[in-house]
C-alpha positions in Angstrom: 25.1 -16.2 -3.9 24.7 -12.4 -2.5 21.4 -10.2 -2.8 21.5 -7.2 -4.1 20.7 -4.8 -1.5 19.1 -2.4 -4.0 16.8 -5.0 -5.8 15.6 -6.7 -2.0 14.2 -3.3 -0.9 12.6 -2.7 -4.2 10.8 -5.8 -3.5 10.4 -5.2 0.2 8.8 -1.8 -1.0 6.6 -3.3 -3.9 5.3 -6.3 -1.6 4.7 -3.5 1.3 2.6 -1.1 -1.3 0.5 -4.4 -2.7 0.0 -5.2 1.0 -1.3 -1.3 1.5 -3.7 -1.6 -1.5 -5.5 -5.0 -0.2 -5.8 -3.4 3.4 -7.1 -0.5 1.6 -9.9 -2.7 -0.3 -11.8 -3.3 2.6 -14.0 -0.8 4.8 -12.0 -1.8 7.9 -9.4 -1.2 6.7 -9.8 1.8 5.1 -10.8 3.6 7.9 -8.3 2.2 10.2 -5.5 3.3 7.7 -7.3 7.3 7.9 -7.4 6.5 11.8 -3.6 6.0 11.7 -2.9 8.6 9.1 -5.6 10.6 11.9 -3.2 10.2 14.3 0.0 10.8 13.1 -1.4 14.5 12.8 -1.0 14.6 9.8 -3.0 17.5 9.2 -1.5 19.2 12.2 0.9 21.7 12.5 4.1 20.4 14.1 5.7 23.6 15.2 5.7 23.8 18.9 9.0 26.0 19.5 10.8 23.5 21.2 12.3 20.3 20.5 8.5 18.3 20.8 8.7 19.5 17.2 11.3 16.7 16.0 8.5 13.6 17.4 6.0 15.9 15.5 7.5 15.7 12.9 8.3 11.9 13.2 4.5 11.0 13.3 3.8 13.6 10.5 6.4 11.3 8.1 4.6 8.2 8.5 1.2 9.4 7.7 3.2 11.3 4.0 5.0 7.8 3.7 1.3 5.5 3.7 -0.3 9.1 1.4 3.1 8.5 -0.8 2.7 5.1 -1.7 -0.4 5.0 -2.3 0.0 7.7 -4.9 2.6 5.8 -6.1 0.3 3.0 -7.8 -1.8 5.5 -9.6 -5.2 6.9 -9.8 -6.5 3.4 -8.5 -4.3 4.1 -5.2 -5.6 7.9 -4.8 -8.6 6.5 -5.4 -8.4 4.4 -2.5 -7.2 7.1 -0.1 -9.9 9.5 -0.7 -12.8 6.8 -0.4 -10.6 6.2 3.0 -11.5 9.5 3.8 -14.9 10.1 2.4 -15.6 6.3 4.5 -13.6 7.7 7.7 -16.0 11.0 7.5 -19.1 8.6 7.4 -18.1 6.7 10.7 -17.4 9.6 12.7 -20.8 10.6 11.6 -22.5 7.6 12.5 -20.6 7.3 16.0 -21.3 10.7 16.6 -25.2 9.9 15.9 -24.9 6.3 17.7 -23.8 8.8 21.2 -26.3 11.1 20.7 -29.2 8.8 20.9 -28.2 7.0 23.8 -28.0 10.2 25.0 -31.1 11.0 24.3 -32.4 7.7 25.8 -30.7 8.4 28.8 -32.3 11.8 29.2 -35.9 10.0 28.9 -35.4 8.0 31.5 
């Protein structure tokens, strides 16, 4: 008996986009999902006038791709993706306060 091709990568999609939303329901991984969407510079403009552009643009489509599906399952998913970022804002803030008292210690000393 064959599988249709169409109906597997439905599934294959579906089972990836429940997989997304579970990650998504914890802290950690929340904010390693906005570290990864982070880092695929998203946010970034790709142009670079030459052909650095094309792997720009590569990184860029993964970050829309996570963004996309989560969209995809409603306001629940965007939901999820802006308490990614509100959390993701909130760690950087706390790193950045963690490093500034040690420095501080370290000037006392």
């Amino acid at each position: 008996m064959e599988v249709n091709i169409k109906d597997f990568n439905d599934s294959i999609k579906i089972k990836a986009i429940n997989n997304l939303v579970s990650v998504m329901g914890t802290l950690q991984g929340r904010l390693f999902v906005q570290w990864l969407i982070k880092q695929c510079g998203q946010e970034n403009t790709s142009f670079t006038g030459n052909t650095e552009i094309y792997f720009n643009e590569g990184r860029r489509s993964i970050a829309l791709i996570i963004e996309e599906n989560l969209r995809e399952t409603g306001l629940d998913g965007l939901n999820l993706l802006h308490q990614s970022e509100k959390d993701y804002i909130q760690h950087k803030q706390e790193i950045r306060r963690e490093l500034e008292e040690k420095d501080k210690d370290k000037r006392r000393q």
